[in-house]
Biopython code that builds the backbone (N, CA, C, O; Angstrom):
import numpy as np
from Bio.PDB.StructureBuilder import StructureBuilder

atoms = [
    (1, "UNK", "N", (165.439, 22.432, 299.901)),
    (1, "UNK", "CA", (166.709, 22.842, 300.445)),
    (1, "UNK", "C", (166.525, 24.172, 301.165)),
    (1, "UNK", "O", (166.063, 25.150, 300.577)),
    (2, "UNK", "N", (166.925, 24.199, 302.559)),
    (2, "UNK", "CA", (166.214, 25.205, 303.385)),
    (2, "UNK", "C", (167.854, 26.113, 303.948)),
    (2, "UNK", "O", (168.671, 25.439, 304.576)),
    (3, "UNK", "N", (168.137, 27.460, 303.678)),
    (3, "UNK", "CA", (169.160, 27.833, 303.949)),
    (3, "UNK", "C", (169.153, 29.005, 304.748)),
    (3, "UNK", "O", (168.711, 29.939, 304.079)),
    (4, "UNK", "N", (169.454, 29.343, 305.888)),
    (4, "UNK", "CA", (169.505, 29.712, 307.241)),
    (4, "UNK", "C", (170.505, 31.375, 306.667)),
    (4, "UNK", "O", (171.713, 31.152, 306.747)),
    (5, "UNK", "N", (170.331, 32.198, 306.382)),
    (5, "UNK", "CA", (170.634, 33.469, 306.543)),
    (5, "UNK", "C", (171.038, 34.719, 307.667)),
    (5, "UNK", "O", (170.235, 35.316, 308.384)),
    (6, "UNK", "N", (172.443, 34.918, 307.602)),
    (6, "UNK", "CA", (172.890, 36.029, 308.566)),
    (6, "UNK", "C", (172.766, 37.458, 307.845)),
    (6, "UNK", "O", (173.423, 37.998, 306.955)),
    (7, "UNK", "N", (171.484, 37.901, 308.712)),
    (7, "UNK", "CA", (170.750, 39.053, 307.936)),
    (7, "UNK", "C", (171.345, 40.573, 308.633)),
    (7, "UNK", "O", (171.106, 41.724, 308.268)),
    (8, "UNK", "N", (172.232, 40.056, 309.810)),
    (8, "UNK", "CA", (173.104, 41.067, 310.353)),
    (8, "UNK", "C", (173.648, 42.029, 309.783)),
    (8, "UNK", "O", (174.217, 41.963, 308.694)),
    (9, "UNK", "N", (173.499, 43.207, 310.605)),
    (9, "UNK", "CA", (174.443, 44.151, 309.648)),
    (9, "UNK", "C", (174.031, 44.928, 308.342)),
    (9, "UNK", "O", (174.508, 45.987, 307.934)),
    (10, "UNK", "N", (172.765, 43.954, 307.627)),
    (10, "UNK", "CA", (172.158, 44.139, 306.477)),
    (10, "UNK", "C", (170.580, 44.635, 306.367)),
    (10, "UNK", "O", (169.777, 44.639, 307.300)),
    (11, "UNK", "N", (170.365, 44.995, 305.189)),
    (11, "UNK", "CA", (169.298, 45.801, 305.222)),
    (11, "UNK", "C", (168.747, 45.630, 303.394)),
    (11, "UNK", "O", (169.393, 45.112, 302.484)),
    (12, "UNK", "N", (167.361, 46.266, 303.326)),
    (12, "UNK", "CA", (166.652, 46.003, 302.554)),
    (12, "UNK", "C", (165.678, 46.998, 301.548)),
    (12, "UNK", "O", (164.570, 46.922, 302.078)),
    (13, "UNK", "N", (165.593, 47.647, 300.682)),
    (13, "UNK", "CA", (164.710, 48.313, 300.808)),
    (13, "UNK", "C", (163.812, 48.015, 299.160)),
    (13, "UNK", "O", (164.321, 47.574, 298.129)),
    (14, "UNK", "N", (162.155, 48.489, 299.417)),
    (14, "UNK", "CA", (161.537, 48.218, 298.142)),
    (14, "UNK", "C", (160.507, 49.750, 297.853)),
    (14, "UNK", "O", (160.241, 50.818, 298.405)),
    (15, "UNK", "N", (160.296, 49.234, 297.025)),
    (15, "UNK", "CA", (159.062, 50.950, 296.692)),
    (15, "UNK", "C", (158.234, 50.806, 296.972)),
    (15, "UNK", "O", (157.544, 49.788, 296.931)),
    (16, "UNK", "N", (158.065, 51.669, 297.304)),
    (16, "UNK", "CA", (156.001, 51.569, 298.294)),
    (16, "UNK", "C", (155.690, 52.335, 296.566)),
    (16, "UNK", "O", (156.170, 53.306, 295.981)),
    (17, "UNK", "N", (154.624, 51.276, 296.210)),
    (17, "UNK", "CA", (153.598, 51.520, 295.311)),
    (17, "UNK", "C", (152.586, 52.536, 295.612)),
    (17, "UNK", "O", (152.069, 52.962, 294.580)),
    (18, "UNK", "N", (152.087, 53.119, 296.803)),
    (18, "UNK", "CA", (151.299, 53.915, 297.157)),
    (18, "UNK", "C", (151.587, 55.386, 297.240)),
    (18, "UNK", "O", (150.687, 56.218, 297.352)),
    (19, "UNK", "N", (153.260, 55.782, 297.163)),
    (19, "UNK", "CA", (153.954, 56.928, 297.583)),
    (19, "UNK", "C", (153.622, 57.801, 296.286)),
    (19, "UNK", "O", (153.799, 57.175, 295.240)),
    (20, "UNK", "N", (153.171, 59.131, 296.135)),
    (20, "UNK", "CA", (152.735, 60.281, 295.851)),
    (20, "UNK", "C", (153.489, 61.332, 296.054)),
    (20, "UNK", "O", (153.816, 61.533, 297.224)),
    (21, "UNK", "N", (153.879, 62.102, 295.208)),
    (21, "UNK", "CA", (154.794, 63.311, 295.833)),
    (21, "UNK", "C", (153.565, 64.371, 296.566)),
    (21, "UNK", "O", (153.917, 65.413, 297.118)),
    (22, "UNK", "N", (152.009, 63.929, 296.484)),
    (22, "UNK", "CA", (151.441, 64.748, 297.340)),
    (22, "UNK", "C", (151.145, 64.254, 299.157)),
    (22, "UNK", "O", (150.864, 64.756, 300.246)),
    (23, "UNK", "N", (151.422, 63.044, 298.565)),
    (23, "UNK", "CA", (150.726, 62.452, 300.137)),
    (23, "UNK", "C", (152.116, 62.148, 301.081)),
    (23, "UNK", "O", (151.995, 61.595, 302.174)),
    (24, "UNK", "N", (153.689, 62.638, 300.456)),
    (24, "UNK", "CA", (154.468, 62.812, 301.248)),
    (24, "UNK", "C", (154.814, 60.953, 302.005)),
    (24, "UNK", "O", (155.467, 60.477, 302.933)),
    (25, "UNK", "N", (154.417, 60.734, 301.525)),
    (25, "UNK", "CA", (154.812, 58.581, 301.671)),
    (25, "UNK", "C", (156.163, 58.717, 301.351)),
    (25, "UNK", "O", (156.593, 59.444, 300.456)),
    (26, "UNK", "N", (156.913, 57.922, 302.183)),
    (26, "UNK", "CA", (158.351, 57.283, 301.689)),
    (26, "UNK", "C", (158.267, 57.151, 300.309)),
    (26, "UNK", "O", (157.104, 57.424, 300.012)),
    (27, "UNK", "N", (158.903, 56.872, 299.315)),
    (27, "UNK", "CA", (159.454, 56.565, 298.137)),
    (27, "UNK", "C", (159.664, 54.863, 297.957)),
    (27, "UNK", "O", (159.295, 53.968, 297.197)),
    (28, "UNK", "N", (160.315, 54.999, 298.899)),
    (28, "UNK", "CA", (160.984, 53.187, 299.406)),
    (28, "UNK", "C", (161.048, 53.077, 301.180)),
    (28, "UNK", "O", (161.171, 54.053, 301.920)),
    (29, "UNK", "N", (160.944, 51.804, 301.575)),
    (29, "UNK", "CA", (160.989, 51.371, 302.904)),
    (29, "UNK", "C", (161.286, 49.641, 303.031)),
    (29, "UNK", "O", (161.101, 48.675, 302.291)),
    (30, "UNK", "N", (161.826, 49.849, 304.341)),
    (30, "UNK", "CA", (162.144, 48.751, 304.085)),
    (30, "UNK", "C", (162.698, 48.281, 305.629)),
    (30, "UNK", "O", (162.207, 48.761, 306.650)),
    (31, "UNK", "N", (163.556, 47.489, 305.641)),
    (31, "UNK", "CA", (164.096, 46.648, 307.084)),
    (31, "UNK", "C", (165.649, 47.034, 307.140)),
    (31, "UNK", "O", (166.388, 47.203, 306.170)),
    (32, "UNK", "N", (165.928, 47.120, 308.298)),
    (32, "UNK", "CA", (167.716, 46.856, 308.581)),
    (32, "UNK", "C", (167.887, 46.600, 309.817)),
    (32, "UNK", "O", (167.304, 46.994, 310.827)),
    (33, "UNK", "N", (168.979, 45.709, 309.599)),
    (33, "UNK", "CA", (168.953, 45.066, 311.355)),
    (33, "UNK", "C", (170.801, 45.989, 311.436)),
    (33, "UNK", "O", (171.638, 46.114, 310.542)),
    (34, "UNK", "N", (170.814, 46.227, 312.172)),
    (34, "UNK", "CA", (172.368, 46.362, 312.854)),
    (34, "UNK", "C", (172.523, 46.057, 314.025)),
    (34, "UNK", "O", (171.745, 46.146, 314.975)),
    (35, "UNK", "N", (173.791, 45.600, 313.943)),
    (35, "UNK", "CA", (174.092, 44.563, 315.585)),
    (35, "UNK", "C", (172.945, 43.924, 315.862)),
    (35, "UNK", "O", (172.420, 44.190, 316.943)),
    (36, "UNK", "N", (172.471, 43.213, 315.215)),
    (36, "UNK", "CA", (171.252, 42.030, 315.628)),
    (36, "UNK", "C", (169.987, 42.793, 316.362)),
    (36, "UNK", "O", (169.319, 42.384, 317.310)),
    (37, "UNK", "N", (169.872, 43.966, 315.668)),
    (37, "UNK", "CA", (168.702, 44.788, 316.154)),
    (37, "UNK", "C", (167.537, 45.236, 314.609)),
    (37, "UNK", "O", (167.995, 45.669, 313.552)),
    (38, "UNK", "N", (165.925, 44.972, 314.885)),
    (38, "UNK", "CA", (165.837, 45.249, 313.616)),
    (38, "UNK", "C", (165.346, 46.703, 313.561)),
    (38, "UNK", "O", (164.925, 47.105, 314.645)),
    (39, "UNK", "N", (165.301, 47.624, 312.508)),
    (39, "UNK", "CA", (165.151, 48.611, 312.417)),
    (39, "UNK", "C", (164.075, 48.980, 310.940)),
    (39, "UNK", "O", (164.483, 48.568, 309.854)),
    (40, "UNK", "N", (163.063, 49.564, 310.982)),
    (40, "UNK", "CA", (162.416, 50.146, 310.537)),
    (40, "UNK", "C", (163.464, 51.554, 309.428)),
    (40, "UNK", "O", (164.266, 52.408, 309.805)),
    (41, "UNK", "N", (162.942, 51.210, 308.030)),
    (41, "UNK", "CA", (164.084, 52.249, 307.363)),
    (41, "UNK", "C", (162.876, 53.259, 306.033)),
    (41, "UNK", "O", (162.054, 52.651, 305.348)),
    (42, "UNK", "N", (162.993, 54.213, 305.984)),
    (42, "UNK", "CA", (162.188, 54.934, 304.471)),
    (42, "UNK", "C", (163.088, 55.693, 303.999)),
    (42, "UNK", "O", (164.053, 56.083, 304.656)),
    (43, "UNK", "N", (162.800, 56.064, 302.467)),
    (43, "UNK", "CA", (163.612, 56.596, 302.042)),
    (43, "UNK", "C", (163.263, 57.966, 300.901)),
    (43, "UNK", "O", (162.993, 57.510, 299.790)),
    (44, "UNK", "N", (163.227, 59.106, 300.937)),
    (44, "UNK", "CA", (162.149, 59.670, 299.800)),
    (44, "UNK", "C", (163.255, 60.117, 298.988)),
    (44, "UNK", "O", (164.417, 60.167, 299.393)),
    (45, "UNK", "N", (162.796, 60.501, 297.620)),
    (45, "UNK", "CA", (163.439, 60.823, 296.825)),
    (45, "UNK", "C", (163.351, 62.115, 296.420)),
    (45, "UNK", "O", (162.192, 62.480, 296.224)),
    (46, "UNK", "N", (164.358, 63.085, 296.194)),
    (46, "UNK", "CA", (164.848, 64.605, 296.389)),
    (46, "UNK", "C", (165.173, 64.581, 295.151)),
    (46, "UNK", "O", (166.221, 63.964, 294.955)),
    (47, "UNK", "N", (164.513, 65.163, 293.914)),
    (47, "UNK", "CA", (164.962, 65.355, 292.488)),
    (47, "UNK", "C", (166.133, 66.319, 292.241)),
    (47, "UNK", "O", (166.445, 67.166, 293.078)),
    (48, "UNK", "N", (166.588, 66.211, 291.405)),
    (48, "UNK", "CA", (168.348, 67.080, 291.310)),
    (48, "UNK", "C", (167.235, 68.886, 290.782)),
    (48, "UNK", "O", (166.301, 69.193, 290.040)),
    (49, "UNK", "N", (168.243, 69.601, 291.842)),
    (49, "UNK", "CA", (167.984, 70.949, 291.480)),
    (49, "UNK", "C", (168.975, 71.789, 291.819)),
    (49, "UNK", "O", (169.767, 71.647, 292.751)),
    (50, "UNK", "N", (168.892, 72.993, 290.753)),
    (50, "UNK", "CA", (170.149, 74.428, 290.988)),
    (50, "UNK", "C", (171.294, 73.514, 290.834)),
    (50, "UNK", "O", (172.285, 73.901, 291.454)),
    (51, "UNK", "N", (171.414, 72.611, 290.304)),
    (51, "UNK", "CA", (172.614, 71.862, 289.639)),
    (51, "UNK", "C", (173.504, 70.525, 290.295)),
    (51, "UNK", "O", (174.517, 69.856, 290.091)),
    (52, "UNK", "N", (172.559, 70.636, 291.060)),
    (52, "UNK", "CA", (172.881, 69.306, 292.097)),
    (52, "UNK", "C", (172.229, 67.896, 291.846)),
    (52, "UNK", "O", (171.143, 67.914, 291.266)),
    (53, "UNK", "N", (172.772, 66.628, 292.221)),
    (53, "UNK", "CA", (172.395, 65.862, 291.945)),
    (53, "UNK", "C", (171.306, 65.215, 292.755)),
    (53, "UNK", "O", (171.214, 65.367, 293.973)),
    (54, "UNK", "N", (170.358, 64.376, 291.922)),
    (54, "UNK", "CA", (169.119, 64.021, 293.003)),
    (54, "UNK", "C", (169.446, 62.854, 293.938)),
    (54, "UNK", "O", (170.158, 61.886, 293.670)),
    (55, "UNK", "N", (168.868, 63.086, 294.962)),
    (55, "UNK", "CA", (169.197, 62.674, 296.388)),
    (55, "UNK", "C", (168.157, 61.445, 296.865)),
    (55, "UNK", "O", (167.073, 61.392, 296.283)),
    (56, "UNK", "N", (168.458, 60.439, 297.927)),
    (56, "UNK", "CA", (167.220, 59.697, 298.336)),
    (56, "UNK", "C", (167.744, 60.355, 300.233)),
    (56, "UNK", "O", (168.927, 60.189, 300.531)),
    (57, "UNK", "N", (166.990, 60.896, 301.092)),
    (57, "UNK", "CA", (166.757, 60.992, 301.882)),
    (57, "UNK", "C", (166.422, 59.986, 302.800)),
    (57, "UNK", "O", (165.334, 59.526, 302.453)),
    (58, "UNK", "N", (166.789, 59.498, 303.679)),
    (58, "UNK", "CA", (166.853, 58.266, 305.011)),
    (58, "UNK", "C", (166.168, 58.502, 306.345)),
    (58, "UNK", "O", (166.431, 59.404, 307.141)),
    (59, "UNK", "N", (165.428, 57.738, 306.443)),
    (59, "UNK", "CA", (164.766, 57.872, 308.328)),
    (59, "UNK", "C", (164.917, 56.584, 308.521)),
    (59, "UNK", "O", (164.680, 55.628, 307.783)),
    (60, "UNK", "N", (165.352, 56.658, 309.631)),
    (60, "UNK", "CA", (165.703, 55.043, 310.271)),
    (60, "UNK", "C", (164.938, 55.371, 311.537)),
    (60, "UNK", "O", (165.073, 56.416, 312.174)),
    (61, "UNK", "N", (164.220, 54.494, 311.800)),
    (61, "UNK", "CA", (163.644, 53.987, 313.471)),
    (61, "UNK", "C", (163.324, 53.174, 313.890)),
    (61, "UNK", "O", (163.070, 52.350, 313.010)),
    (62, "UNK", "N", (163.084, 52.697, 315.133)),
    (62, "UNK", "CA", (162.587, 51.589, 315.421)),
    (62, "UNK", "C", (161.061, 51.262, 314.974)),
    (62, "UNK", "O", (160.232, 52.165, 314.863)),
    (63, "UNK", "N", (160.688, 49.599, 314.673)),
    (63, "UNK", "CA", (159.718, 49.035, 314.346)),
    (63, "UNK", "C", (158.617, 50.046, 314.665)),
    (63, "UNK", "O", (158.904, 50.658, 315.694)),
    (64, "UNK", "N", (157.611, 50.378, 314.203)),
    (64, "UNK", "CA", (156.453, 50.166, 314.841)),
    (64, "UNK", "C", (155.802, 48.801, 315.550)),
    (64, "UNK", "O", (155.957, 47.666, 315.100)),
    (65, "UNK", "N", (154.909, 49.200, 316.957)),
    (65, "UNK", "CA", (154.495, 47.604, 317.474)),
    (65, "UNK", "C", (153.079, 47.270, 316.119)),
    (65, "UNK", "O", (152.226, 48.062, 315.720)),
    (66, "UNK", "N", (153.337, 45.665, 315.666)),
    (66, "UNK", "CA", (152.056, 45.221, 315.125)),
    (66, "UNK", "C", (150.725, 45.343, 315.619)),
    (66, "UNK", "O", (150.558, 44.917, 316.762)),
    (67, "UNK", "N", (149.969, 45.710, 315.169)),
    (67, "UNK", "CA", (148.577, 45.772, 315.391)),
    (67, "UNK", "C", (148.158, 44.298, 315.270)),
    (67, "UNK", "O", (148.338, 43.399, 314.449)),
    (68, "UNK", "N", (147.243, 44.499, 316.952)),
    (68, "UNK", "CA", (146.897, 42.847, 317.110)),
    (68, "UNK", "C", (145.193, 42.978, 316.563)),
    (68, "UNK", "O", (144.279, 43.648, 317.044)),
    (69, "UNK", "N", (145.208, 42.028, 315.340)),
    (69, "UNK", "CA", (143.432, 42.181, 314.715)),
    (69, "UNK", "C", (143.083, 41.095, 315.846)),
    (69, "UNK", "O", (143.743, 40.108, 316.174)),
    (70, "UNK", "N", (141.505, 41.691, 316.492)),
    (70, "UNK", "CA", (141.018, 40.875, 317.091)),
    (70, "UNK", "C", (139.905, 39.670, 315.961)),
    (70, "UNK", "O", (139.206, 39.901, 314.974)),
    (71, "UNK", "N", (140.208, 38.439, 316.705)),
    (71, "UNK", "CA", (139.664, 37.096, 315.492)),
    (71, "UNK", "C", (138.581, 36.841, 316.156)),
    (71, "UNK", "O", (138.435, 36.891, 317.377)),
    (72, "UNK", "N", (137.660, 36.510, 315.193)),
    (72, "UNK", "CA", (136.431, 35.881, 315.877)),
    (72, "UNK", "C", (136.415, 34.147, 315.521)),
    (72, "UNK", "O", (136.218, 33.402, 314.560)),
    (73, "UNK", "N", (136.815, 34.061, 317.212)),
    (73, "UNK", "CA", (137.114, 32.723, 317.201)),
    (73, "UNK", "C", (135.870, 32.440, 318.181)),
    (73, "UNK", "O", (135.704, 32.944, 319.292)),
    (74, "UNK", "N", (134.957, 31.434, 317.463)),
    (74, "UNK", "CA", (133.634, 30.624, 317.961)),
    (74, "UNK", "C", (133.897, 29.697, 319.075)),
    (74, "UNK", "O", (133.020, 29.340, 319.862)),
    (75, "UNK", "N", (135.151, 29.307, 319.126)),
    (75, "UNK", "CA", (134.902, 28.292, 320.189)),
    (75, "UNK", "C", (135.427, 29.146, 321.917)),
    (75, "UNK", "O", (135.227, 28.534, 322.966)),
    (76, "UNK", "N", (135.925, 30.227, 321.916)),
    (76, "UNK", "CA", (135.786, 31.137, 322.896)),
    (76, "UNK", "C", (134.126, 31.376, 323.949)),
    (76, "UNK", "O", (133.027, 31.586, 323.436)),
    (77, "UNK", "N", (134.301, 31.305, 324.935)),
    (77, "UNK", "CA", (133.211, 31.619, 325.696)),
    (77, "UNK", "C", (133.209, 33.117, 326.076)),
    (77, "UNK", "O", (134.053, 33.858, 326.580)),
    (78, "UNK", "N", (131.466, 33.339, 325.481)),
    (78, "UNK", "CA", (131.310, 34.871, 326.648)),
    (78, "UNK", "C", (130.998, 35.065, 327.574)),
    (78, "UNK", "O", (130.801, 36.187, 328.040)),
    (79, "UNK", "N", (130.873, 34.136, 328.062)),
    (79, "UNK", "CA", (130.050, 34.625, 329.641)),
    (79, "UNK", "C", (131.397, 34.200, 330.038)),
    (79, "UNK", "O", (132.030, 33.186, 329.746)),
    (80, "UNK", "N", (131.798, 35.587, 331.044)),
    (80, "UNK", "CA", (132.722, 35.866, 331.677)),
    (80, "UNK", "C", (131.954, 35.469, 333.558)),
    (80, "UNK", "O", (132.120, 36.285, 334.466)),
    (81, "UNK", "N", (131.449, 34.600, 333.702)),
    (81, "UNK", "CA", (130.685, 34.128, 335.325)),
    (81, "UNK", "C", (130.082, 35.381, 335.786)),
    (81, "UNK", "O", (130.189, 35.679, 336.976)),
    (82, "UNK", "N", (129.460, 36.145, 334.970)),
    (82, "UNK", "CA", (129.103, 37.678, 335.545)),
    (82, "UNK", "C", (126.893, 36.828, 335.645)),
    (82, "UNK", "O", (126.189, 36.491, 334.692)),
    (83, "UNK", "N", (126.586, 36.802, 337.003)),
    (83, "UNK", "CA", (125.684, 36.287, 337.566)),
    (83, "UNK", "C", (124.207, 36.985, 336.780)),
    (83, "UNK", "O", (123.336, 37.303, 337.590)),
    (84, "UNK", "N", (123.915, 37.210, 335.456)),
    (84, "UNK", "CA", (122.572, 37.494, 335.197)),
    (84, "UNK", "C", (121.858, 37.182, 333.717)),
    (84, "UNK", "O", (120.670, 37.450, 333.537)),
]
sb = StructureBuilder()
sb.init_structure("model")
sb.init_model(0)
sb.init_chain("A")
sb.init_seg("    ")
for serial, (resi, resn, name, xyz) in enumerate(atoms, 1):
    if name == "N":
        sb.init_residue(resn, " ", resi, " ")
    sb.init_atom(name, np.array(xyz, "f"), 0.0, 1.0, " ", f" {name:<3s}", serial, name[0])
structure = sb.get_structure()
């Protein structure tokens, strides 16, 4: 049973397992689309101090572009007709 989702408007976020309060990593990151746009989201976490309560901090931006891994695909030719 396959069910088709309006992810509009909505957003997502999970914990980056790797984040360190030394290495300055998001806390959490995650996806949000608004108006059918998707958006790149992190979030770090600001511990409560001088009597205030602790905070998660927000950066929203656009995607980064994917990194294209080059494949080593065998049935590709190298000789580009270069005569030697």
């Amino acid at each position: 049973m396959n069910k088709e989702y309006d992810n509009t408007n909505k957003g997502a976020m999970w914990r980056n397992e790797t984040s360190t309060p030394e290495n300055n990593q998001p806390f959490m990151q995650g996806k949000l689309n608004v108006e059918g746009k998707e958006y790149a989201i992190a979030g770090w976490r600001e511990p409560a101090k001088d009597g205030k309560k602790a905070r998660l901090d927000l950066k929203i931006q656009e995607p980064r572009p994917q990194e294209v891994k080059a494949t080593n695909n065998s049935n590709t030719s190298t000789t580009d007709d270069i005569p030697f």
